[in-house]
N, C-alpha and C positions, 0 to 999 in steps of 0.2 A: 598562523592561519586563524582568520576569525567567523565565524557563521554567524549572520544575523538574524536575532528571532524578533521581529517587529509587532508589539501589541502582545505576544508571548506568556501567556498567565498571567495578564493583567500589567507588567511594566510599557514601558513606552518602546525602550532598545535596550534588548538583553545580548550581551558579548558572550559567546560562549567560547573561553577560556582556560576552564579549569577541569579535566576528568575529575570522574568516579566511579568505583569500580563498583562492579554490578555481580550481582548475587546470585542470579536464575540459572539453571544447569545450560541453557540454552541464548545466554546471552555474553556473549566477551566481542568488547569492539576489534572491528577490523586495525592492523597496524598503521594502516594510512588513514584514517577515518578522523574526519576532526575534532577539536576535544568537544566534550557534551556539558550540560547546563551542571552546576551544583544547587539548582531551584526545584527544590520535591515536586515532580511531576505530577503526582497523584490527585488533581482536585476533582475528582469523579460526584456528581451529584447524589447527594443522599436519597432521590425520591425512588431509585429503583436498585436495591443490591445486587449485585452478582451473585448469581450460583455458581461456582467454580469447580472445578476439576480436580483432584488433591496433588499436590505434586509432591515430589521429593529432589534433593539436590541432583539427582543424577537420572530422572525418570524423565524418558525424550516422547511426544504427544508428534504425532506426523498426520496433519490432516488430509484427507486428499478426496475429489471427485473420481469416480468411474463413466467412463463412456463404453457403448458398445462400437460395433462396425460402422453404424449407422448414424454414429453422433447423439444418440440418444443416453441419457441420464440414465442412473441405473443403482435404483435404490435400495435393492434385495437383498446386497450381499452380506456373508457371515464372515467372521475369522477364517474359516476353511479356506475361503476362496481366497485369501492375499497372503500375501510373506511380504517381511520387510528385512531388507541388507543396507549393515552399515558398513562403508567400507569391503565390501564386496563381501561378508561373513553375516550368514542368519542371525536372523535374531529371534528370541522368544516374546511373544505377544503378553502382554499381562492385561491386555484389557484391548476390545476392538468393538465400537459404538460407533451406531449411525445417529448424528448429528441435528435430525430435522429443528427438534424442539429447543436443543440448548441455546443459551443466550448468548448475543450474538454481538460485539462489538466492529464498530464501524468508524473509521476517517474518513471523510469526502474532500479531497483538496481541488481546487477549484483555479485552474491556469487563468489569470485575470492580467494578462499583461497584453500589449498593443494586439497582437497578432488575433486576439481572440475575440476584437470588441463587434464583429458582427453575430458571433455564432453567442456569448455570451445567454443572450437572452434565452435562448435553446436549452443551453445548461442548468439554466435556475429551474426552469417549469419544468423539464424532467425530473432531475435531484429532488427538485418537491413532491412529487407524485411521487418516486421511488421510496423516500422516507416514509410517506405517510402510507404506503402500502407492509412496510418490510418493519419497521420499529414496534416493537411487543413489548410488555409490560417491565421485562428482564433484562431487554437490549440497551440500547446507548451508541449516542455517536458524536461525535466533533466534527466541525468543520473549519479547515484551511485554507486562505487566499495563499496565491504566489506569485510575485510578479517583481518589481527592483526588490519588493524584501517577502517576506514571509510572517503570514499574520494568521494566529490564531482567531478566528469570526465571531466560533463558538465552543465553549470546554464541554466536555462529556455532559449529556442529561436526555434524557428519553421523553422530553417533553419539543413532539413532533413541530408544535406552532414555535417554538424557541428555535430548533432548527432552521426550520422554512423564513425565519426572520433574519436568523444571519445570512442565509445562502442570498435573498434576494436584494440585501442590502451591500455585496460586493458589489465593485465596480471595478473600470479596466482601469490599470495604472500604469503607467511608464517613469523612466528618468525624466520628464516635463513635468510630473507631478498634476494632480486637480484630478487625474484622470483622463488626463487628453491624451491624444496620442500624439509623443513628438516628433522631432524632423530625425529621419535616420541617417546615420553616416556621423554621427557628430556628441554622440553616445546617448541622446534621450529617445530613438527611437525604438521599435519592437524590432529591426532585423541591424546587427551590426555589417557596418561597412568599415571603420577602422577602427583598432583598437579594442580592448575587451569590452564595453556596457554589460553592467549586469541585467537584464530584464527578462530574465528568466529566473527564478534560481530552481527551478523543477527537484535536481537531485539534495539543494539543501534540504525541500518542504519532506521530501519523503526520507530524509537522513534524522530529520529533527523531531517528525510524526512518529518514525519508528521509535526512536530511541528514549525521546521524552512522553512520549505517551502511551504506544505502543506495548513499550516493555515489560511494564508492570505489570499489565493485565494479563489473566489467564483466560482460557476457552476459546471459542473462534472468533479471529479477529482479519476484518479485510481495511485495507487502503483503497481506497477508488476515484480516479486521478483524472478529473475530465481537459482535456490538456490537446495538442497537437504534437505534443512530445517531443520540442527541442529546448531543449537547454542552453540559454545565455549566462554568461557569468558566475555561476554557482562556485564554492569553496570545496565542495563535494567531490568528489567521483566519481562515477558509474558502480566501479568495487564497491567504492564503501557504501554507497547507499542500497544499494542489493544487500551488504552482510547486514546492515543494519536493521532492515526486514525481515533476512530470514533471523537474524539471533530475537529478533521481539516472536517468531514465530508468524509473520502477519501475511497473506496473500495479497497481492496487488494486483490489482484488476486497472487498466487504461481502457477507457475510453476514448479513441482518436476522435476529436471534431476540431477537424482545420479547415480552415475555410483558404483553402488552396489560390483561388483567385488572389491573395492577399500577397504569394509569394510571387507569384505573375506579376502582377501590378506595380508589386517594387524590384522589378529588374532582375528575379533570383530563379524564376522558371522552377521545374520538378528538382533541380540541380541542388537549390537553397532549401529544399528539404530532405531531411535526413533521421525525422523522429521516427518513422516506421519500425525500423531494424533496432534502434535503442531500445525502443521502449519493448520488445518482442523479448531483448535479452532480460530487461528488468523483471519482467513477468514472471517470464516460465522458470525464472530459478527460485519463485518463491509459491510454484503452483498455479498462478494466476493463467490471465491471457491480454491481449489485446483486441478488443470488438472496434473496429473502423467504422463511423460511420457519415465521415465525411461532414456536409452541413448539413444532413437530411433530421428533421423532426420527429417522422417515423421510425427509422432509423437508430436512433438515440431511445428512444422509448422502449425498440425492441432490446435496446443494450443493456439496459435495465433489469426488463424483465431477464433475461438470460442471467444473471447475478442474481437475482434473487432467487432463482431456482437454483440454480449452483449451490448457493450460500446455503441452502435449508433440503441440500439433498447431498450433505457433505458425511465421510467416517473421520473416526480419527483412532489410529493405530499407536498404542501405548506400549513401551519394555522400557528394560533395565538394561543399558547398552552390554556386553560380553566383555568390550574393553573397559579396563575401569578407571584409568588412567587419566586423569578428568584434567590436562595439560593444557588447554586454552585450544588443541589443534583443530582443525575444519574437518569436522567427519560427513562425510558422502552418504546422503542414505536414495535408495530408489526401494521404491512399494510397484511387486507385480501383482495384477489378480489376472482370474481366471472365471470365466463363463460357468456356474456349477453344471450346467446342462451339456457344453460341447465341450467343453475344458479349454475353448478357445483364448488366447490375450486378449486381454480389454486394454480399450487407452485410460492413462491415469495420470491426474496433473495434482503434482506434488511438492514441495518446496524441496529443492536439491540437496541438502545438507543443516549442518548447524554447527557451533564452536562450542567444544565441550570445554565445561567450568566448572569448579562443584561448587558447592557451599560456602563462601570468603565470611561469614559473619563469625 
């Protein structure tokens, strides 16, 4: 099995073929997961360090929002008010921080294949505005195209106009290449009719962002995937690319903009789409969500904002797990709070779990 990382840290086509094992208490690849780069992922730009978080081989970081009844953000809370279980067994807090100001890592992957070449333009001018509102002096982002391959735009750098440059400089690509969109049924266009075409790879971009980028970094870090959310041809799975988020620790956020007319048009009705419920499972097992907003401009804007509020009204709940047994297995965690005033449940969106590893150095 091969994942293509196209334009990828700077090579032309990078095969990834060869594991390596990975060192963070919260990162060990899924069994089925494809292998990953031996290309040090690391090329983070010098113009703005990270302040980080201290960790230790075995110290688990679970970030998570609170809502009330009302859907309302809910920024007040103390240690008191939440408990976190792993594996259905308390665990002791050693540390419970609200989030607003820490620095904040971001990937923007950017669905640029056939299906998306009318809404495209929608996507740039939002994603530009979002960056240039949310990126602070500490933060950092990358941006990813995906479409027949998966192409790194832009590597990590907190310099907004460098962003805004890669985002507006994708275009749509299919198996016709040039950026056209080609004839379907015959494997160069956006919706297959026979045979596998790759022109999607959705679940590579978010298996390769987690993994190769993702990983290394500490503090809060979101994926944010403007896409219609199906997937053609990927080497991925659904599995592996959910573990491979949650062991980098990273929330994913979709954005649905499909421009639905497009599966109409070609013969596929409501029937030929099926990214709704995918991408719902992708999300919510790493805390995230899905905001639909169809092909509306407003719409898309408000999607935004709603992440960026999220993002900068985030906790994150620190211990030293009770099991100590650090065997590579998938431990289950859920974070409850409580209303300090009514004692009432809050909703809270969490990343489901992680694969506990210790120390390999």
């Amino acid at each position: 099995m091969v994942v293509r990382w196209l334009r990828f840290l700077g090579f032309p086509v990078l095969c990834l073929a060869t594991a390596v094992p990975l060192t963070r208490a919260q990162s060990a690849p899924s069994p089925d997961a494809p292998p990953v780069s031996t290309v040090p992922a690391d090329s983070a730009s010098s113009e703005a360090p990270h302040e980080t978080l201290k960790v230790t081989s075995n110290l688990v970081s679970e970030y998570f929002t609170v809502r009330d009844k009302h859907n309302a953000l809910i920024p007040y809370l103390t240690k008191n008010d939440c408990s976190v279980f792993e594996d259905k067994q308390p665990q002791k807090l050693t540390s419970f921080v609200a989030e607003a100001d820490q620095p904040l890592t971001l990937g923007i992957l950017i669905d640029t294949s056939g299906s998306q070449q009318n809404v495209l333009p929608l996507e740039q001018q939002s994603a530009d505005a979002f960056l240039k509102r949310i990126i602070r002096p500490k933060d950092e982002a990358f941006v990813v195209s995906f479409d027949v391959g998966v192409n790194l735009e832009q590597d990590y750098t907190n310099n907004v106009r460098e962003l805004e440059t890669a985002i507006n400089q994708v275009q749509i690509n299919t198996a016709a290449g040039g950026g056209s969109v080609g004839v379907p049924g015959i494997g160069q266009g956006p919706v297959p009719t026979q045979g596998a075409p790759k022109g999607t790879l959705l679940y590579d971009a978010v298996y390769l962002a987690s993994n190769t980028k993702m990983r290394m970094e500490t503090g809060r870090k979101a994926l944010i995937l403007l896409t219609d959310g199906e997937d053609e041809g990927s080497d991925t799975k659904p599995r592996a690319a959910i573990e491979a988020a949650q062991n980098a620790n990273a929330i994913i956020y979709v954005i649905m903009i499909a421009d639905r007319g497009f599966y109409f048009s070609n013969g596929f009705g409501l029937g030929g789409y099926s990214g709704d419920m995918q991408m719902r499972t992708l999300t919510e097992a790493t805390g995230g969500r899905v905001i639909d907003v169809g092909n509306n401009g407003k719409k898309l804007e408000d999607a935004f904002d709603q992440i960026e509020q999220e993002l900068r009204t985030q906790y994150v709940a620190q211990y030293v797990p009770t099991d100590k047994n650090m065997n590579g297995s998938f431990r289950k965690v859920d974070v409850f709070c409580k209303d300090p005033e009514n004692k009432q449940p809050l909703k809270v969106a969490a990343r489901k779990g992680y694969f506990a590893v210790g120390d390999q150095d």
